[in-house]
N, C-alpha and C positions, 0 to 999 in steps of 0.2 A: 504494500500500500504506500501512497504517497505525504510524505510527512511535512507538512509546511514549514518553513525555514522562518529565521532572525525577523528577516529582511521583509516578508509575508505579511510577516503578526506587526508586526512596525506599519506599515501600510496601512494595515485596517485600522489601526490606528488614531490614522490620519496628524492632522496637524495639533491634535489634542499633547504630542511629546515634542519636548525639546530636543535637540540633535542631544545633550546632556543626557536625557532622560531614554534616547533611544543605545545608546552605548549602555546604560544600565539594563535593557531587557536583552540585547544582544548576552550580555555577562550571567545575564542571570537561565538566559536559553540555556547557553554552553555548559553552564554549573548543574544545571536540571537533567539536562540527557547526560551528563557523566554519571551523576548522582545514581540515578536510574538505569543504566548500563546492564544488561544481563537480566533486566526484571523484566516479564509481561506480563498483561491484563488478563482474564478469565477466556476476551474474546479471542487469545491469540498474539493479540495484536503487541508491538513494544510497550512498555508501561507509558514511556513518554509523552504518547500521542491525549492520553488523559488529562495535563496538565496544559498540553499547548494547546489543547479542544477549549478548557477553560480559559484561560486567557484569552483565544480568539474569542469570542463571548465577552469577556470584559473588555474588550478592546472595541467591540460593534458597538458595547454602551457608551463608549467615548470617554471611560476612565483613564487616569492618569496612570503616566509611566511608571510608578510605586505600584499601583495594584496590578495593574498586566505583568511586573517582574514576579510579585508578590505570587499572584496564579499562579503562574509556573513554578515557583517555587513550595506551592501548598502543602504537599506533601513527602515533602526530600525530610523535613524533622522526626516525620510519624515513622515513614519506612523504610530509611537510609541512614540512620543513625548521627543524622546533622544536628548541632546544637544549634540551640537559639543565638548562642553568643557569638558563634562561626556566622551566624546568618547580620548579623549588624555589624560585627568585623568587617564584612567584605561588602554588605549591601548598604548599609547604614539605619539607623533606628524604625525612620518609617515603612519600611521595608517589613523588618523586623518585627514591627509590633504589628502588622499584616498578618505576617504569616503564624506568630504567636496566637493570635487574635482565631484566625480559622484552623487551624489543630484544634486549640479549644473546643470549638465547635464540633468537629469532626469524634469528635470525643463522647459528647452525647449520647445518648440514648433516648431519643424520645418514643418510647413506647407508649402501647394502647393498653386502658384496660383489660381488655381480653389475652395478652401476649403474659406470655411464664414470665414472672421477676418483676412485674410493675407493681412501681410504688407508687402511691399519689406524691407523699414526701419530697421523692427524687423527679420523679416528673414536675415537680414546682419548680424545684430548684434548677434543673435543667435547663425548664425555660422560662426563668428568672435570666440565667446566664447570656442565651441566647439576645434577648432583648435589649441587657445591659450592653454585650458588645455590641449589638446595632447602636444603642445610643454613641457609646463612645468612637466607635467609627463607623458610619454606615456600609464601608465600602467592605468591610470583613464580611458583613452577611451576604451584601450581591457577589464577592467569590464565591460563596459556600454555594449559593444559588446556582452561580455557574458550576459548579463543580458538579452540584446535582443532575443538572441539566444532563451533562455527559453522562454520569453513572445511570440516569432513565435511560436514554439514547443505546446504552449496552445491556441493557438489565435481561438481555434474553439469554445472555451467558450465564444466568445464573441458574440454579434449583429453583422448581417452582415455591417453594415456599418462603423464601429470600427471596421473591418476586412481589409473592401477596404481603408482606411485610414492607416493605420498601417503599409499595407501591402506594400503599395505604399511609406510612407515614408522610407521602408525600406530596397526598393528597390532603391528610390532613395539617401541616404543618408548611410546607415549602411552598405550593400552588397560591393558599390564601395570604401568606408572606411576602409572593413575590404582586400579588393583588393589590393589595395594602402600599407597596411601595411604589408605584404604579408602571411596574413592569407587565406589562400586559400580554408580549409577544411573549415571554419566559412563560411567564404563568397559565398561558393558553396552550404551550406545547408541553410540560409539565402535566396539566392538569389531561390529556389527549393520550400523553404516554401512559399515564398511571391508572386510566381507564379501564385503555389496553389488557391489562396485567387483573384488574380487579371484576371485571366484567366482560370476559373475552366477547360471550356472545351475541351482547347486544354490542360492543364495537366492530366486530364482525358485520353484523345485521345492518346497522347504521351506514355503514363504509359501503354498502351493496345497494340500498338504497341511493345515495347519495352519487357512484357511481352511473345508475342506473337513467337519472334524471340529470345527467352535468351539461351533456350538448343543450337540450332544451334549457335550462336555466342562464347557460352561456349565452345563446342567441337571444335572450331575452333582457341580459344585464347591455349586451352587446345595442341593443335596441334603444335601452335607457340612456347609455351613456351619448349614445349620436343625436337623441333630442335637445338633456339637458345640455352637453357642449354647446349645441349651433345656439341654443337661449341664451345661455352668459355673454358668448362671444360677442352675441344682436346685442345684450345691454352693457359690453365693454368692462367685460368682467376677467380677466386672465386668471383660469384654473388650469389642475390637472385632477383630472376622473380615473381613480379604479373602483373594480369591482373588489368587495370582502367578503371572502367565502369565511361561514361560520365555523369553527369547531366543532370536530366531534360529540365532545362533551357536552358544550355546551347546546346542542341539536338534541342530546339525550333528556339534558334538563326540558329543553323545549317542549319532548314530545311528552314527557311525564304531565308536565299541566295541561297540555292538549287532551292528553288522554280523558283525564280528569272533568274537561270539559262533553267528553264521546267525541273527538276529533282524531283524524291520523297524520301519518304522516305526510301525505298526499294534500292537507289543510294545511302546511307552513308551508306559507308561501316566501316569507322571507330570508330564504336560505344563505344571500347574499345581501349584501349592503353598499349602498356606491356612498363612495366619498369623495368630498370635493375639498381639496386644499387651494386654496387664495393665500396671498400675500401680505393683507392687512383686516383691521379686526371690522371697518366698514364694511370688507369684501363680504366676509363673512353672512353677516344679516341681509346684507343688498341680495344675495344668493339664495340665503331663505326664501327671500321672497320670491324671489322665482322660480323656485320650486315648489312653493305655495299657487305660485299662478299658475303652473303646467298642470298638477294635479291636485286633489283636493287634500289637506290635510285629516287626519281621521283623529277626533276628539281624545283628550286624555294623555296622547301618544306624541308631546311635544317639550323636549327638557332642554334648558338653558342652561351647558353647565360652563358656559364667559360671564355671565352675570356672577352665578353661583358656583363655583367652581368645586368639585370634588375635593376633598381633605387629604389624596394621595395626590393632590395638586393638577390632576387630570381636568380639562377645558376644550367645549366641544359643543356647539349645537346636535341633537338628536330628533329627525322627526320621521313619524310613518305617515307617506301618503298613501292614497287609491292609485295604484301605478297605474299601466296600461294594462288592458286586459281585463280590467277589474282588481288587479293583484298587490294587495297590500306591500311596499316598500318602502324599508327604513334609506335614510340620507342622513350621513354626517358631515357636518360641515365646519372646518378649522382654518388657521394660520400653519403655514409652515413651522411656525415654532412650537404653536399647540401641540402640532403631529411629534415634533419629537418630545416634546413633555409626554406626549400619550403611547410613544414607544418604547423612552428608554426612563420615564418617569424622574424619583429621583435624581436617575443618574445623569438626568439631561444636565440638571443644575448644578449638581454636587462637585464644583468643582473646586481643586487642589493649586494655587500658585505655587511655584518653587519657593519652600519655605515661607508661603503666604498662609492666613488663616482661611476654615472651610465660611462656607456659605453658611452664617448664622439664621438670616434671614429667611434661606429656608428651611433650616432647623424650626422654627417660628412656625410655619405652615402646614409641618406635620405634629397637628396636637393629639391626634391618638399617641402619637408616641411619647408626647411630655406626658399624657394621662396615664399610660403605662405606669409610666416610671414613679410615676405620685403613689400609681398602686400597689408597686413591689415594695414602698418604703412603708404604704400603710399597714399591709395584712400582714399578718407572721404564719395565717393556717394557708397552706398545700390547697385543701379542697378549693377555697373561696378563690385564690391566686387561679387554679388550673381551669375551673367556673368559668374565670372573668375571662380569661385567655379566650376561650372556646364560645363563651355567647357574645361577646364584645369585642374583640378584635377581631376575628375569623369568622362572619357571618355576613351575610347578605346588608346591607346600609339600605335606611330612609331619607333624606334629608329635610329638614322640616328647616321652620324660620324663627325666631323669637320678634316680639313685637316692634323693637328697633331695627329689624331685615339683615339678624346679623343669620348666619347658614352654619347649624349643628347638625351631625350625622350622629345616626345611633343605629344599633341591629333593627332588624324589620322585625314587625311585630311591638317594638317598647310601645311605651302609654305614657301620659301625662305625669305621669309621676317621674320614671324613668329620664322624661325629660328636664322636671325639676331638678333631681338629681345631677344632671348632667351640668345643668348653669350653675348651680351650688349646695351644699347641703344643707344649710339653714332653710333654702327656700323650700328644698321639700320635706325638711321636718314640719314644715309650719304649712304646708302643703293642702288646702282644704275643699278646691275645686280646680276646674279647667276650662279655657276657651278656645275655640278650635276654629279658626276663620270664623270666630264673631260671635259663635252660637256656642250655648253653656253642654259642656259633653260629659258623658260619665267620664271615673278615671281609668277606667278599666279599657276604654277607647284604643283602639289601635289606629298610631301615627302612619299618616300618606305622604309621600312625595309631595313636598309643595304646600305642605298644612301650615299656618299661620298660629302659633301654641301662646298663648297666654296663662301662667299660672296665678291660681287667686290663692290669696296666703291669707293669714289671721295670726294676731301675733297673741291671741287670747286658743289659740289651738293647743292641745296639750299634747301633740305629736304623734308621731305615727301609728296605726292602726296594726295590730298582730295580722288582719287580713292581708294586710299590703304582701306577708310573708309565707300565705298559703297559694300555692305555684297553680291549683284548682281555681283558683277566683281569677285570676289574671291583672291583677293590677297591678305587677312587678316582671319585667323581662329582662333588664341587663342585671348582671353579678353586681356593678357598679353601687346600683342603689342597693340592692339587696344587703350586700353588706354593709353597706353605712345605715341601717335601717337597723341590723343587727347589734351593729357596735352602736346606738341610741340605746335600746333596749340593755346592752349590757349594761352603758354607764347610769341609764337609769333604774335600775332593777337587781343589782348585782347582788345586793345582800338577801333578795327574795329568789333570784335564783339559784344563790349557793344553796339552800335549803330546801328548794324544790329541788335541786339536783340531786342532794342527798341522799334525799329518800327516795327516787328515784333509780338511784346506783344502788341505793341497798333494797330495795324490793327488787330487782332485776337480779341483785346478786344469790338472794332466796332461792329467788325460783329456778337457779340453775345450781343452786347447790352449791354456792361459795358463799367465802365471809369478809366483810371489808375490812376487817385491820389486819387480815393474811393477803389480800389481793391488793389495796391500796397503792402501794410502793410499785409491783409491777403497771397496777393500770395508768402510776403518773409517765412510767418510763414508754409504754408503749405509745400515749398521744402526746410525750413531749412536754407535761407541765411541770412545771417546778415546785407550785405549791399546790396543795390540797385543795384550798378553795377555788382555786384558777379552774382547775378541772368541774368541780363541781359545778360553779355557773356557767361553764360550757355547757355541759350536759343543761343545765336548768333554759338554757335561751336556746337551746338545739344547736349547737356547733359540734357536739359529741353527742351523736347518737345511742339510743338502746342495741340497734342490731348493731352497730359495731363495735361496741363494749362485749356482745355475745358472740362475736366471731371472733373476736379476739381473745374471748374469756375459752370456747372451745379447743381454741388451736394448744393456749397453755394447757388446758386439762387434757388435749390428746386425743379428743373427742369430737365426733359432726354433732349436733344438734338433731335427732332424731328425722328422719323423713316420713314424711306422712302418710299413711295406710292408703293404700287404692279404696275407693269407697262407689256407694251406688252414683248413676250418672243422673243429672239434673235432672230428669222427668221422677227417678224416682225419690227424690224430697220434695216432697210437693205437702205444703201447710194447710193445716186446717181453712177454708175460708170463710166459712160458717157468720164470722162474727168481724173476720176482717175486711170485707169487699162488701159495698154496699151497692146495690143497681137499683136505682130512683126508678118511681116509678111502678112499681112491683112488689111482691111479698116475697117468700122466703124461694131461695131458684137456687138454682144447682151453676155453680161458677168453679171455672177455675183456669190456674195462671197460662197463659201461653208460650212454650217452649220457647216460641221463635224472638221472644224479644224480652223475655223473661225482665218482667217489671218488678222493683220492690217498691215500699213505700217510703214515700215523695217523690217516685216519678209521674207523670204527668199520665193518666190514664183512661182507656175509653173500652168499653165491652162490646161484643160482634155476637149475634144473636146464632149459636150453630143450628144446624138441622137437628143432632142425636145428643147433645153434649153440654147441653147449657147454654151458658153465657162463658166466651172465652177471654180473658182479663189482657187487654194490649198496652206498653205505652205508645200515647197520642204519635210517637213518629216510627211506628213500627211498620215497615216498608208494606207487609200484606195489607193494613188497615188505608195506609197513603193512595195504594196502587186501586182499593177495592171498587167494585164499580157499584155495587149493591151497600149503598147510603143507607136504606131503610132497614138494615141489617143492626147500626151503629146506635148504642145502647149507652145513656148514662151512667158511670158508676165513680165513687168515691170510697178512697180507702175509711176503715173503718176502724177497729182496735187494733192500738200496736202492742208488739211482744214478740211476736210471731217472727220464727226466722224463714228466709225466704232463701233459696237458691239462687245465685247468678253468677252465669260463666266472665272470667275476667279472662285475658290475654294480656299478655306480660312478655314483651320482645328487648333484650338483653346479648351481652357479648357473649360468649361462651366460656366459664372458667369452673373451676374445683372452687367450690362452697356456694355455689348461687342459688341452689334450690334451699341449702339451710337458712343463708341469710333472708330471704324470700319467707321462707315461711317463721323463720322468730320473729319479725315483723306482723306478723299475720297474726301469731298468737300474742303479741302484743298488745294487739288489738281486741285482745277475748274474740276471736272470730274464729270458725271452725270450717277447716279444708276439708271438703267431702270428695274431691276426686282433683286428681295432677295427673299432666302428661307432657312430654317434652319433645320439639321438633327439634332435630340438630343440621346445622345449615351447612353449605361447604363456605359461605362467606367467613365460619367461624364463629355465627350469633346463631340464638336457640330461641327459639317462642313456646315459653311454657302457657299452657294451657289449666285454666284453674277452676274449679267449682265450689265456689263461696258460699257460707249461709251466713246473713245479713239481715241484722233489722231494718236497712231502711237506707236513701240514698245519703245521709250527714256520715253514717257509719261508712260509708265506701269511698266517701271523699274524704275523711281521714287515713283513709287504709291505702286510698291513692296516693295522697300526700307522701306516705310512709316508701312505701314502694318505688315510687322514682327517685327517691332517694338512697335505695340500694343503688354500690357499686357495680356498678357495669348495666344498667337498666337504664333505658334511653325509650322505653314507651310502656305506657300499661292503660290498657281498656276493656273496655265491657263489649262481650262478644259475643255476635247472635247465631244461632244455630243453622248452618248454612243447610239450604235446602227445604227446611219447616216448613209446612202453610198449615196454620193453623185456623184457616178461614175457608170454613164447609159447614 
């Protein structure tokens, strides 16, 4: 194979190196392939070609001669036996603290719940580290990125299980990183390759598809761009037009909410995207407009982000018209200098004078990243830190407005509160309603694109609400608040939750057969506290759970926590209804619960009058009752005594590890609730959906148990699950 030379990687370049600076990557080439001499990669190939793969990479971002040497030198310390202090001898410090900087990294482990050896602990602190070196130099992580880049690019040389590993961490961690930083080109082929690897079959499917349909889509982008050309040129507009074929991935994401909607793939019509680069920021909007006049703009489907600019400093009109044809088409429209903000993001800016200082100013621009850093200094607990990581930095953005038009992004889905949170925390301790372009909204509200947030405070407010902190209600989405909601409650309550924790750790510690002045001492070592009482008001405000005090208390004793007995299947607990279901209307009638949507009480409820069988008991959104055509069948009824436990299948979708059915069900009995049947699906992704059959007084009892449950380790979903197949409508 062909190895690109000194002279090559200096080109790409470009004029971003001084003739200085390009004598330092020539030295540091030559140092690299000795270093590496006699080593190859997995694929065969010389080891070399891995670090000059990176640095071209960093060289296309238009990084300085220090980090293109830096590449190439990334890994001559890990696997060649180079000191760091040989590396600033001969390179010099900035160099130096490069590649010190990405070893580090390289060092990591960021594992997933589901993987053998993970610790939440070390998973904080890992990517605590990660973070901090971005702050202190951003250019260490766009190595690392690059470096990734290539290791996807070959990851077919590996064992498939160091595939789905890899694949997944880099999905999770690398992809929305390089997002974040507004590396878009990286993190779109990143996010394509790791697909690949985690979903062979729909990338397969999609890539067939998409082949299938390319000439016509071509001749049709080919169509657009000869219209909208000869219009700018008529209004003396100087552009240049391509077409942007979507990602893979990203086409996957597409057809999932299609789906959703009963649409296929055959309904995205937007597979492509034409973009129009101009010269100045006039050009820009004069161009809108003229693509407003050729075809019609489609409501909703029009973002301004030169006004408003995105927080990874991305800048871009976006809008879908009614193309030709009928056929929905997005058009982005930018400056030349936009486009490279929008290609190589930070790096466009980030630049290094010889021995000058970085760009502060845009340090200034990326406030996720100062909020970070507020954040590793405020929490000391792993879970809250790895939380905030995962719903606030790595998550899809809204952008909303505050009332003075300043532009705050937060994960899709936060609410009014979340927002408060975000401007300051005073504002949303004292937090007591919301305006939402003008009109008074609940807080539970989820933020749109474009919303205009007002919060209404009271300083006679005696602060936050414990609902704010049940994840069932929805009036809390980022980590952000969440834990500053929590540390309220701690510093206001602290001497009542030391005491409710207490007794809390000692009746938990009853009922599994331990004593607190013999388990004490380990239980401070195992969560890390120093004093007794620290621990206790953890437990008492919920930072220290029951089921993890019991998973932890099992392992010391040696022991699972018991699994629970196979038992009969939902149809047969079936409660007395005698006294509990009342059908208005009527006298005493033969009722009972329906399989297919198995209601307990305070669900919402309606009765279907059968042919042989009674009255069969539905909730109101129970798909047979929705879909039925026979109205005069639909019978009033209201619950009637409670006590009575009722049957209801849960689904519980979870990573796959050793203790998940025990922690799962201590929780369960923690709730005095009784398992009457489990089963478990095991997936090849690695995650397992247990299947559960509840007896339950009633829906307040299962939205506690909810609450409980998503907050086992490694559980990412739990719901109430209907009997597939059922019609209990005859």
């Amino acid at each position: 194979m062909s190895i690109p030379s000194a002279a090559e990687l200096i080109s790409r370049a470009g004029d971003t190196v001084s003739p200085e600076r390009a004598r330092l990557i020539e030295e540091a080439y030559r140092f690299a392939a000795q270093a590496h001499e006699g080593q190859n990669r997995k694929t065969g190939d010389p080891y070399i070609v891995h670090p000059i793969d990176a640095a071209m990479t960093v060289a296309d971002l238009n990084l300085d001669g220090a980090a293109i040497a830096a590449a190439l030198l990334h890994d001559v310390v890990e696997d060649c036996g180079v000191s760091n202090a040989d590396i600033e001898k001969r390179f010099g410090p900035d160099v130096a603290r490069l590649v010190e900087g990405v070893t580090k990294l390289s060092r990591l482990n960021l594992l997933r719940p589901e993987d053998a050896g993970w610790d939440e602990d070390v998973q904080a602190d890992n990517l605590r580290k990660m973070f901090l070196a971005m702050a202190e130099d951003i250019r260490v992580v766009v190595i690392k990125l690059a470096d990734r880049l290539h290791n996807m690019r070959t990851l077919h040389a590996l064992e498939p299980r160091k595939q789905v590993r890899i694949a997944r961490e880099t999905m999770d961690i690398y992809a929305p990183l390089a997002h974040r930083l507004g590396l878009g080109t990286i993190a779109h082929e990143l996010e394509d390759l790791a697909f690949q690897y985690l979903e062979p079959e729909t990338y397969e499917k999609i890539s067939g598809l998409l082949a299938a349909s390319r000439e016509s889509r071509e001749r049709y982008v080919t169509q657009v761009e000869k219209l909208l050309r000869y219009e700018l040129s008529r209004q003396g507009i100087v552009a240049e037009l391509s077409g942007r074929a979507k990602t893979i991935y990203s086409i996957h994401q597409k057809m999932q909410k299609y789906a959703a909607m009963g649409k296929s793939f055959n309904d995205i019509y937007d597979l492509l995207a034409i973009r129009v680069l101009v010269h100045t920021l006039a050009d820009c909007y004069h161009a809108l407009g003229v693509v407003h006049g050729l075809w019609r703009p489609l409501p909703g489907l029009f973002d301004d982000y030169i006004a408003n600019p995105r927080e990874n400093v991305y800048q871009s009109l976006h809008t879908t018209v009614m193309g030709p044809g009928a056929r929905p088409l997005e058009v982005q429209i930018r400056t030349y200098e936009m486009h490279r903000t929008a290609e190589y993001g930070v790096a466009a800016h980030w630049r290094y004078k010889e021995g000058g200082p970085r760009d502060r100013a845009l340090e200034e621009r990326i406030t996720w990243l100062r909020q970070l850093l507020d954040w590793q200094r405020e929490t000391a607990e792993a879970a809250e830190f790895v939380e905030f990581v995962k719903t606030d930095i790595f998550k899809d953005q809204v952008f909303v407005f505050s009332p003075k038009g300043e532009v705050k992004d937060l994960p899709a889905g936060s609410t009014p509160i979340d927002f408060a949170f975000r401007i300051h925390s005073d504002i949303g301790f004292h937090c007591v309603g919301a305006r939402v372009n003008g009109k008074l909204v609940p807080l539970t509200y989820q933020l749109q694109n474009g919303d205009v947030v007002e919060i209404v405070t009271s300083r006679s407010s005696r602060g936050p609400s414990r609902d704010w902190l049940n994840p069932n209600l929805g009036y809390v989405r980022t980590g952000n608040a969440r834990s500053k909601i929590r540390q309220w409650f701690k510093r206001q309550e602290r001497d009542e939750n030391v005491v409710r924790g207490k007794e809390m750790v000692e009746r938990e510690l009853r009922r599994l057969g331990g004593s607190l002045p013999d388990l004490l001492p380990e239980m401070l070592t195992w969560f890390r506290f120093d004093a007794a009482d620290d621990f206790y008001a953890s437990v008492g405000y919920g930072g220290t759970t029951l089921s993890q005090i019991a998973g932890r208390l099992a392992l010391h004793l040696n022991r699972a926590a018991p699994e629970p007995e196979p038992a009969p299947s939902p149809a047969a607990v079936q409660p007395d209804l005698r006294h509990t279901i009342r059908v208005l209307g009527t006298g005493d009638v033969l009722t009972q619960i329906a399989r297919c949507c198995s209601p307990v009480p305070g669900d919402a409820i309606t009765g279907y009058v059968t042919r042989a069988r009674g009255v069969t008991i539905h909730r109101t959104d129970c798909p047979n009752v929705v879909k039925s055509t026979e109205t005069e069948r639909l019978v009033d009824v209201e619950w009637g005594e409670r006590g009575q436990l009722f049957p209801v299948a849960v689904k519980v979708e979870a990573w796959d590890r050793v203790g998940l059915l025990r922690d799962i069900s201590t929780v369960v009995a923690d709730e005095k609730v009784n398992i009457a049947s489990i089963r478990t699906d095991h997936h090849k992704d690695q995650t397992v959906t247990v299947s559960i059959t509840l007896e339950t007084t009633g829906v307040e009892q299962l939205a506690r148990l909810f609450a409980k449950m998503e907050g086992v380790h490694g559980v990412f979903g739990v719901a109430r699950e209907t009997e597939a197949g059922v019609r209990e409508i005859a």
